[in-house]
C-alpha positions in Angstrom: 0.0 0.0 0.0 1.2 3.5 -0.7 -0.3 7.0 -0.6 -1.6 8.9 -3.6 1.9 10.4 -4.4 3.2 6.5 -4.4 5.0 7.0 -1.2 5.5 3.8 1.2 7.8 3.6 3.9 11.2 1.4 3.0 11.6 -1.9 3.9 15.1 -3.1 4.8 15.4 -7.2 5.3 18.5 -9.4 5.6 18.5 -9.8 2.3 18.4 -6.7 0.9 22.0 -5.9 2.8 24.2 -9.2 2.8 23.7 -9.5 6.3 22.4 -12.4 8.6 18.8 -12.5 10.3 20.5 -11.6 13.8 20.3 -8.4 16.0 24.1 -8.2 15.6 23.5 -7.8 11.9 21.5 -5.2 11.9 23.7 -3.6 14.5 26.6 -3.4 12.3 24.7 -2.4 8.9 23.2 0.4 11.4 27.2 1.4 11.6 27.8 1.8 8.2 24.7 3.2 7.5 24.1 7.2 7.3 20.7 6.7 9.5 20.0 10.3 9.4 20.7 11.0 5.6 18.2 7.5 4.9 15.7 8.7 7.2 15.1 12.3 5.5 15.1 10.4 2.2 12.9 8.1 2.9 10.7 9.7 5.5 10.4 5.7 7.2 11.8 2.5 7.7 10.7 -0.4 8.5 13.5 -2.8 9.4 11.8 -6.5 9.0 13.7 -10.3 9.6 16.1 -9.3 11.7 14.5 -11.0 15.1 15.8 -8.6 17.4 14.8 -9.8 21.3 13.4 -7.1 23.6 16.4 -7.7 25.8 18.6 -7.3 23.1 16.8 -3.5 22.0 19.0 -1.6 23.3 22.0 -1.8 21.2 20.2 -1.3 18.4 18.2 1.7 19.5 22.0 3.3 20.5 22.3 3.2 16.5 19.0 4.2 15.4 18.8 7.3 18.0 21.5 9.0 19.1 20.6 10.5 22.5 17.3 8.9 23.8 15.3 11.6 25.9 12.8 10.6 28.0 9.0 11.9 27.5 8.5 14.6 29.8 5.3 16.7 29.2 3.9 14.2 27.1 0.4 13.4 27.3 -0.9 10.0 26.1 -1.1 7.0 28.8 2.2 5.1 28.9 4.3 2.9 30.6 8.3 3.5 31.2 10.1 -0.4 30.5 13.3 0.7 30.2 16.0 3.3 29.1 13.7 6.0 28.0 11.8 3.2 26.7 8.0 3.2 26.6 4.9 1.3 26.0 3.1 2.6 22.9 -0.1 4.9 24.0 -2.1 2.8 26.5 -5.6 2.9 24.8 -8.5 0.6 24.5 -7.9 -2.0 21.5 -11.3 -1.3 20.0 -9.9 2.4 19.6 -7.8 4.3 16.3 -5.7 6.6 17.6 -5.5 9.3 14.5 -2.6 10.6 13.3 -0.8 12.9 14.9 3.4 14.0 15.3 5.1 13.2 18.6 4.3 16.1 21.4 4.0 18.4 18.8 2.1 20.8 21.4 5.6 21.0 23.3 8.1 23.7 23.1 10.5 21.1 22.1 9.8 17.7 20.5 11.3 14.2 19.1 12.8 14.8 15.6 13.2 10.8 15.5 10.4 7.8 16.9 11.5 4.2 16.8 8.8 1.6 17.3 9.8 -1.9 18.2 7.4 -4.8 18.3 7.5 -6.9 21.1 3.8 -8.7 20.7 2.5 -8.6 17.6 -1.4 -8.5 17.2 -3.5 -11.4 16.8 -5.2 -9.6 13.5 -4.8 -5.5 12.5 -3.1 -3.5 15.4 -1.0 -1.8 12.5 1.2 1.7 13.0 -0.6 4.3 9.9 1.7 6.7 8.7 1.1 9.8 6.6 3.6 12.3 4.7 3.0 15.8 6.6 3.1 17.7 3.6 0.3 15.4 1.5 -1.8 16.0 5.0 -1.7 19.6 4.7 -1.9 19.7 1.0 -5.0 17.5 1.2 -7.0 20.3 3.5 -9.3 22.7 2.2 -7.7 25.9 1.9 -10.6 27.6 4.8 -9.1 25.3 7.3 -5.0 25.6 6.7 -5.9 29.7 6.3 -7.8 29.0 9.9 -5.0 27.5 11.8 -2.5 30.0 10.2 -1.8 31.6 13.5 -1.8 28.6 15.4 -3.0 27.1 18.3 -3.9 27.0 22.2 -3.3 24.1 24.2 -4.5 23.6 27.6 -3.7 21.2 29.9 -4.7 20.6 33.1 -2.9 18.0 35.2 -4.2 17.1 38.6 -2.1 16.0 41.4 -3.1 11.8 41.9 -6.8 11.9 41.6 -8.9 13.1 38.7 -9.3 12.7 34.8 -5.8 12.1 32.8 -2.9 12.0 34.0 -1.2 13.5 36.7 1.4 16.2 36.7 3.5 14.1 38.3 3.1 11.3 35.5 3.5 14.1 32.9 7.1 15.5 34.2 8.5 12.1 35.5 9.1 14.1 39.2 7.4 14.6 42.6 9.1 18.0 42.7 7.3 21.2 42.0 10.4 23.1 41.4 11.7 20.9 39.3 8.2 21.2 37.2 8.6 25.0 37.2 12.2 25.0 36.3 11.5 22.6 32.9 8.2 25.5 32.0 10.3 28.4 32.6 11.8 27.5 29.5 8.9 26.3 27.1 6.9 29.7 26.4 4.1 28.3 28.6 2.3 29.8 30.9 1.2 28.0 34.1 -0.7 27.7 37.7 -1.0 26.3 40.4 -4.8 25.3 41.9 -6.6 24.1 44.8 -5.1 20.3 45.5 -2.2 21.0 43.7 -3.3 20.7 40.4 -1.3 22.4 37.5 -2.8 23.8 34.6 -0.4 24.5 31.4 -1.4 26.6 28.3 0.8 27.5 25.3 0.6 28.5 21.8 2.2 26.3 18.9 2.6 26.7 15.1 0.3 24.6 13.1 2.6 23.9 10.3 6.4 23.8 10.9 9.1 23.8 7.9 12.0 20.6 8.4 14.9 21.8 8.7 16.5 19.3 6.2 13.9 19.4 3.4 12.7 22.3 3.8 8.8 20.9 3.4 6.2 22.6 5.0 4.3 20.0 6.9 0.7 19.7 9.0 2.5 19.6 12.3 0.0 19.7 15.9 -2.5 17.6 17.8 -5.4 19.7 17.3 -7.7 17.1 16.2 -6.5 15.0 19.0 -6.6 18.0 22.4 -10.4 19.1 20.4 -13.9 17.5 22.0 -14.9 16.4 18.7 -12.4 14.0 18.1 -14.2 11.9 21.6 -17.0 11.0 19.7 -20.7 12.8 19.9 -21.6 10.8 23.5 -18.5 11.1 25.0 -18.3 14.8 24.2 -21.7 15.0 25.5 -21.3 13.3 28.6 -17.8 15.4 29.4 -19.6 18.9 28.7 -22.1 18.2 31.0 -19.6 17.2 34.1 -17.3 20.0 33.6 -16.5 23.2 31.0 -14.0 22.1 28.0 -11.1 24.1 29.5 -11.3 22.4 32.4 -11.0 19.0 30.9 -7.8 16.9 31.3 -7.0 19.4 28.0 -8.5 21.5 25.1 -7.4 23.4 22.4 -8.8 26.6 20.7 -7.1 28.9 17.8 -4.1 31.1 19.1 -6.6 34.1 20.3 -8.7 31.9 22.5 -11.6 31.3 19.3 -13.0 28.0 19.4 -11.9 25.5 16.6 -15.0 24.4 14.7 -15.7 20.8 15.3 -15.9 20.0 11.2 -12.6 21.6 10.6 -11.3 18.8 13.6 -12.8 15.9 11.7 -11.6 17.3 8.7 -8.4 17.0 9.8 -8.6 13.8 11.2 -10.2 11.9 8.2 -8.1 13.7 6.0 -5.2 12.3 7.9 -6.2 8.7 8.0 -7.2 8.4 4.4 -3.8 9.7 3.7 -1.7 6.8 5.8 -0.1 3.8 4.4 -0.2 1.0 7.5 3.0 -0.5 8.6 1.8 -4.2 10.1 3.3 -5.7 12.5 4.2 -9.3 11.2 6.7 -10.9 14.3 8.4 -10.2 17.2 11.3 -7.9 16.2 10.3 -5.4 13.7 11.2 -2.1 13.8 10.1 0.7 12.3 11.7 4.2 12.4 10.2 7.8 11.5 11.3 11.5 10.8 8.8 12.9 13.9 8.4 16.2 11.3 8.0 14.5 7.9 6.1 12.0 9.1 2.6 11.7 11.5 1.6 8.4 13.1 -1.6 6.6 14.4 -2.9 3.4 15.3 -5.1 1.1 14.4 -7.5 -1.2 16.2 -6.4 -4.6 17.0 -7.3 -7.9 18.6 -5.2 -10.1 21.1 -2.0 -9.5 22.7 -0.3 -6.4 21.6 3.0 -5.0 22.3 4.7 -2.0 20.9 7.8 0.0 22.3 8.5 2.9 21.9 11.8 5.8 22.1 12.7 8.9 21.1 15.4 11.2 20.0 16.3 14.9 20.0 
């Protein structure tokens, strides 16, 4: 499967590079490989054959990103395994997770994601990917004129009991100051409430330019921060417990105007129809992305599924 401009993620096997089916293998291609130079090129690749263990990842993620940061002020469900090592977003199997580009809210952000599969699904489960600049091109002109200013995200993070997560989840720390000092340097602004609960706005760019291609891309998680994108009941039922900036977070345009919700779905669709799936097949694929050229999703899956995932700055 590839998009309407014929793009598909590259596929690198054994095969393909003399080498044998081993971690090891890939290991030393990874060395004589120009990782960053293939990844602009290609966007994605999906490394597939090489039957890399999960206690044999880290090796191979030393190659593939060069200084793993952990994923502070990020706001999807996960689970730390490792090294700055994570589960994939923690949400129901029955759920897609749109596309979207790694904490793209944040002041700073991954330029590099590498997914590793631990489980594969029993059926579907796959990782969707779309170009950013095919998802911007394919809006209508009303809604990328819209979002030309940007956007404003609010969080609001309680402090052990509540909605989403904790602030304490979000920033990996117990330690207010140690919250305060990471904000003082992201353009945010923030306060403190009643139970020690944080709340966190900041404006972001809705497209951003790579710095290696140049490309302008669709590049933010307003689909994803907006009530629409919960579904009609679940919206429903959340506006009548609380007002939307006071959910776990919300998003408007950059002067506090709400986003309409068709321009949301617009997006989202628009961002789906766009994505070529990378399946899962076995324990030990891989599959790595340029976190600006590239969005990523999920789809829904059945069974057993496990997917790791790291990041680089």
């Amino acid at each position: 499967m590839s998009d309407r401009n014929g793009w598909t993620p590259l596929e690198v096997r054994p095969q393909d590079v003399g080498a044998d089916p081993t971690a090891e293998a890939l290991a030393g291609y990874l060395d004589s490989t120009d990782v960053g130079g293939l990844l602009v090129r290609e966007k994605a690749v999906v490394f597939r054959g090489f039957h890399v263990p999960e206690d044999g990842l880290d090796p191979v993620l030393d190659r593939l990103l060069p200084h793993r940061i952990a994923y502070v002020h990020g706001n999807s469900p996960r689970t730390k395994v490792g090294s700055n090592v994570y589960t994939s977003t923690e949400y129901p199997p029955a759920y897609t997770i749109s596309l979207h580009n790694e904490m793209s809210y944040a002041h700073a952000w991954p330029t590099r994601l590498a997914f590793y599969c631990a489980v594969a699904p029993a059926s579907q489960g796959a990782t969707p990917v779309v170009d950013g600049a095919l998802w911007l091109e394919s809006l209508d002109d009303e809604v990328r004129e819209a979002f030309g200013r940007g956007v404003l995200y609010t969080q609001n993070l309680h402090s052990g009991s509540g909605l989403g997560k904790s602030w304490q989840e979000t920033f990996e720390t117990q330690d207010r100051d140690e919250v305060e000092a990471f904000l003082k340097g992201t353009d945010a602004e923030w306060s403190w409430g009643p139970d020690d609960a944080l709340r966190v706005s900041q404006v972001r760019r809705s497209t951003l330019h790579h710095p290696g291609t140049g490309a302008e891309v669709w590049f933010n998680q307003a689909d994803q921060w907006h009530p629409a994108s919960l579904g009609d009941d679940t919206a429903k039922a959340l506006a009548q417990i609380m007002p939307a900036d006071e959910l776990p977070q919300s998003v408007t345009f950059a002067d506090g105007s709400p986003i309409p919700d068709a321009y949301v779905l617009q997006i989202r669709d628009r961002g789906l129809q766009h994505a070529v799936d990378v399946d899962w097949r076995e324990e030990g694929d891989l599959l790595l992305i340029d976190n600006v050229l590239v969005g990523h999703g999920r789809r829904p899956f059945t069974g057993p599924r496990k997917i790791l995932v790291a990041m680089s700055d």
